[in-house]
Each structure stands twice: as structure tokens, then as C-alpha cells.
N, C-alpha and C positions, 0 to 999 in steps of 0.2 A: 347678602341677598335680602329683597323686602318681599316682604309677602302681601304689602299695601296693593289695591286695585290702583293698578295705571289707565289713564285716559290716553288714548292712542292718538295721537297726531299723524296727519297726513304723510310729513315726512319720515315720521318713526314707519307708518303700514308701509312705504315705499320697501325701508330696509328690511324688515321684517319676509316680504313678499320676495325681492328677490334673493335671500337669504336660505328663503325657502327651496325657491327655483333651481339654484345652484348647492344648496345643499351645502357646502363650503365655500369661504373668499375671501378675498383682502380689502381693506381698506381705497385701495388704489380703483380696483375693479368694482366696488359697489359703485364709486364716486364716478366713474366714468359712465357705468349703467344708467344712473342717476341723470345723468345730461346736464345742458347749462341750467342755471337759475334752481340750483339742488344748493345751493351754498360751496364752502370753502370744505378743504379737507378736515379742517381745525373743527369746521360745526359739524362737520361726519362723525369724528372721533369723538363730539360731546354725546352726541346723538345716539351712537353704540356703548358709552359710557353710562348712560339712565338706562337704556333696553339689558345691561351689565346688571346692574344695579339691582333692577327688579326681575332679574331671573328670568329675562325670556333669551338671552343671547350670552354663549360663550367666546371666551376666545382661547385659541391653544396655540403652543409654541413649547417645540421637544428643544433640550438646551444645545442641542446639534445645529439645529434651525438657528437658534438664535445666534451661534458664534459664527452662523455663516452670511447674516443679514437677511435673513429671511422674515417677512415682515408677518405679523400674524396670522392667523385663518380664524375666520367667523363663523360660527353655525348658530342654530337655533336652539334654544334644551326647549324637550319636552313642554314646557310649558307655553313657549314663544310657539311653538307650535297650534296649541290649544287656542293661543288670546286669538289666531288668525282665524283659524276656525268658527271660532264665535263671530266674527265681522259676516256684514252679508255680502254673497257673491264666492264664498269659500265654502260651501258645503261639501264640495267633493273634498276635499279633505276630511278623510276616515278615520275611527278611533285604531285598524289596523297600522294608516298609517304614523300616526302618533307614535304608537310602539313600540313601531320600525325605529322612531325616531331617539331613543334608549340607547343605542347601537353607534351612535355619534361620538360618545367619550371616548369606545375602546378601537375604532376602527384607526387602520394603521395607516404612517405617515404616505406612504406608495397612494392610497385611495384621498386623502386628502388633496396633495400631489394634482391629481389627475382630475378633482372635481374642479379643481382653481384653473388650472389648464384648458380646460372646457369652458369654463366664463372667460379665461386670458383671448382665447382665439377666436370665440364667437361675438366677442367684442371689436375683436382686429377689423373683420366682415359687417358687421354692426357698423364700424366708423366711414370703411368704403364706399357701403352699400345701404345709406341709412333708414331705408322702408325696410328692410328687409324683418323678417319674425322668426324668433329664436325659440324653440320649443323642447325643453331638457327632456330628461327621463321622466322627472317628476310631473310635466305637464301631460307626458302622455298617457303616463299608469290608465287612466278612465278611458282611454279610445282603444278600441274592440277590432279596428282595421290596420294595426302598426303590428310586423310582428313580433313571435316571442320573446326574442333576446332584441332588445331595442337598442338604437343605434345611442349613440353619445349625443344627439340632437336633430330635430329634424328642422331643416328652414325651408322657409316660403317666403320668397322675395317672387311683391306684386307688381301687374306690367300697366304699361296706359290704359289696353282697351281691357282692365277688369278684370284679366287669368292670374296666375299665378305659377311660378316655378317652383318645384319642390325638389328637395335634397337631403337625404343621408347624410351625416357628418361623423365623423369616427374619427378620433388621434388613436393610430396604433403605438401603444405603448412599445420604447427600445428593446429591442430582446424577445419580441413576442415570438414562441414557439412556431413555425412554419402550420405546423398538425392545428394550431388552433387560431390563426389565420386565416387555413385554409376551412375550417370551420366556421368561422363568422362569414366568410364569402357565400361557401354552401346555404349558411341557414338565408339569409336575405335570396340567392338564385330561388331554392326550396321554396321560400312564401311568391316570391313573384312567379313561379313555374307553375302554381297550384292556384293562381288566382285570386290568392289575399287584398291585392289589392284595387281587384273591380270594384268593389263598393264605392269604391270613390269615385269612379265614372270618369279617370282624369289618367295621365298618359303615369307611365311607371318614374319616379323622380329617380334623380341622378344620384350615384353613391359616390360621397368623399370621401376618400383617405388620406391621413394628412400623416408624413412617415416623419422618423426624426432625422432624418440626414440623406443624402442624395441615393447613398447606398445601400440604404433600406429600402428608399424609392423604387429602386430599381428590382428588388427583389421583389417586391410588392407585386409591382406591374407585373412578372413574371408568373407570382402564384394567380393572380387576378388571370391573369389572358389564359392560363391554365384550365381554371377555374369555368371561365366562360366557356369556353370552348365543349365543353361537357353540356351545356346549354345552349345549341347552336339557335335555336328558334325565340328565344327569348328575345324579348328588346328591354337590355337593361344598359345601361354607360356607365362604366365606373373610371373614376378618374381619380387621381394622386395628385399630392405637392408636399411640401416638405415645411416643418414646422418655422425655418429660415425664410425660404419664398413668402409664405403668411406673413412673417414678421416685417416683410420688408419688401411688402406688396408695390410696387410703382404705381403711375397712374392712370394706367389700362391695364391691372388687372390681371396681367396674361401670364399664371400660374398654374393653373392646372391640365394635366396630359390625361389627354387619352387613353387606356391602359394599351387598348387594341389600334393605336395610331399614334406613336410616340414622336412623331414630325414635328408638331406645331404644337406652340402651349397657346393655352385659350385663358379666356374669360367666363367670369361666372354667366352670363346672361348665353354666351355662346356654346352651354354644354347639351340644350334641349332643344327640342324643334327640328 
């Protein structure tokens, strides 16, 4: 590692920035984030190789990972944290969150897992839908109108005349306990039943869940329609698809169901209004 002061090039703050954003990722997913005229994969890797170098970017790989071809994960150390900070236009980056940022080495494969997973799919929708705006966790920490336990990303994909569609997005993890399913449903009814999100003056956005197989789907839908139902005066839509349908999205779109109208699969533009 150098302890030399690096001068930061445009492309290096690109990676840097969503490194940050996503917290974890691959090689594959920065370069797709990155868009055309970002270079070849070969300049990525040199790219992540100098940010390597002078200590602002790790990369990890359990030897399990590697005998299964699974391709690196990227983060940030502490430091790669810091250099962002100092740029202008990052202020909200906090010396708590810095700290936070300590907690990268030891966290376990399942959470790495699951952050690359969340760049993997919001890129899927990113490619379909390409205005659309990708907001992690990490972009929300500073907004005061999102609730408590915040979703896995919030998008707003904009329309002709000016609005804007907003959306929940959540991968429910394989195996996730019914009891804390039905918890994350509660806490999101809970903030929209209490009014969290009048500040924003704008209709309540739609909540994805994206299950890992048809069969989860279905159970989803189940605890979902349950869930609502306990909330009969609310206007919230929550809608399902399955991490397969994302992957291998056609082209109209027409993946996600209705929890409480499981007839017809829709498109993303088709969930509000």
C-alpha cells in the first residue's frame, strides 16, 4: 500500500463514487454502471489496480468463492472513503460514516452477497429503463422523509411532462422467515398509515419485491395481501417478480403482479396512476 498523495482522475472519482454507493461489487457491474465510453474492462481493472495500490480500494475473495468462479467484490477501506470526502459536493459524507466504514473487512459473505445483488438488478432496470434513478441505502441515510428501516433502494424513473414515479425495491432474501417478512411489510404500511410520507406532497410510490423463485413469489403475495388487508384504507400497491423474470425481462416489461390482482402481469410505468 502507498501512503503517497494520489491525484484523483475523473475516472478513478467515477469508481470510487459508486463503490461507495453500492458498498460492494464486481468488476463486471462497476463497468456496466460506468456506461459506454468508460473504457474496456482491461482499463477498469488497471483502474482498481492504482485505487489497490494506494490504499483506497480493497478487494476480497473467501477461497470458497474462488473455487466456485466467483469474480471479486470491491469496496472501499476507510481511506478511499476519506479521499471522497475531501472532493467537493460530498460533504454529507460523515466522519460517523467513515467508521461505519471499518466494518467492511469483517462483514460476512451472505451481506457481501446481497449488496452486489442489489447493483446486479438495479442495473438489469437501469438497462431497460435507462432515465430511470437508483438510490441505495447509502444515498438515503441524509433524507429525514424515507422510513426507519429503508428499503434496498428507492427509484424514480422520470415522465414526459416533468413527474416522476417512485418505487421501493427490496430482494427478499431465500429463506427469509415469514415473522420478519411480515415485518418489513408492517414497518413500510406503519410509515405510510402515520403519514411519513406527506412531506413530499407526491402520491405513496409502489413497493417491489423481487422473491427468488416462483414459489417464494407466491407466498409473498400471500403474506402481502394479508398484510394489506389489516390496512384497508391505505393506498399503497405492492407488487412481486422473481429474481428469474428481472433477469430475463422481454421487451414490454411485463413482470410485475399485483399482489391484490394476481391476473395480469404489468410493466414498470403501469404500477401508478
Amino acid at each position: 500500500m502507498s501512503d503517497k498523495l494520489i491525484t484523483l482522475k475523473q475516472g478513478q472519482i467515477d469508481v470510487l463514487e459508486l463503490l461507495y454507493k453500492y458498498r460492494f461489487s464486481s468488476r463486471q457491474l462497476i463497468l456496466e454502471s460506468m456506461g459506454e465510453g468508460s473504457g474496456t474492462d482491461f482499463n477498469l481493472y488497471k483502474k482498481l489496480e492504482v485505487l489497490i495500490k494506494h490504499g483506497l480500494v480493497f478487494k476480497r475473495h473467501e477461497p470458497r468463492q474462488k473455487l466456485l468462479g466467483v469474480p471479486f467484490a470491491y469496496s472501499l477501506t476507510p481511506k478511499g472513503v476519506k479521499a471522497l470526502q475531501t472532493l467537493p459536493q460530498h460533504d454529507h459524507i460523515s466522519d460517523s460514516i467513515i467508521k461505519g466504514w471499518y466494518r467492511n473487512k469483517t462483514v460476512d459473505q451472505k451481506f457481501v452477497n446481497r449488496t452486489i445483488a442489489i447493483h446486479k438488478y438495479t442495473n438489469l432496470l437501469n438497462r431497460f429503463y435507462p432515465s430511470i434513478k437508483v438510490f441505495t441505502q447509502r444515498d438515503l441515510v441524509n433524507f429525514f422523509y424515507f422510513p426507519p428501516h429503508l428499503p434496498d433502494a428507492v427509484l424514480s424513473l422520470p415522465l414526459e411532462d416533468g413527474s416522476s414515479l417512485r418505487y421501493f425495491f427490496d430482494i427478499i432474501p431465500s429463506g427469509m422467515p415469514r415473522k420478519a417478512l411480515d415485518g418489513k411489510l408492517m414497518n413500510y404500511c406503519t410509515f405510510f398509515d402515520l403519514g411519513g410520507w406527506k412531506v413530499t406532497k407526491s402520491d405513496n410510490p409502489a413497493i417491489l419485491l423481487v422473491a427468488s423463485n416462483a414459489r417464494a413469489e407466491r407466498q409473498l403475495q400471500y403474506i402481502a395481501r394479508a398484510r394489506l388487508q389489516r390496512y384497508d384504507e391505505l393506498d399503497l400497491r405492492i407488487f412481486t417478480t422473481t429474481v428469474q423474470a428481472l433477469a430475463n425481462m422481454n421487451d414490454e416489461g411485463l413482470i410485475w403482479t399485483r399482489v391484490d390482482d394476481t391476473d395480469e402481469p404489468l410493466e414498470l410505468t403501469q404500477l401508478l396512476g
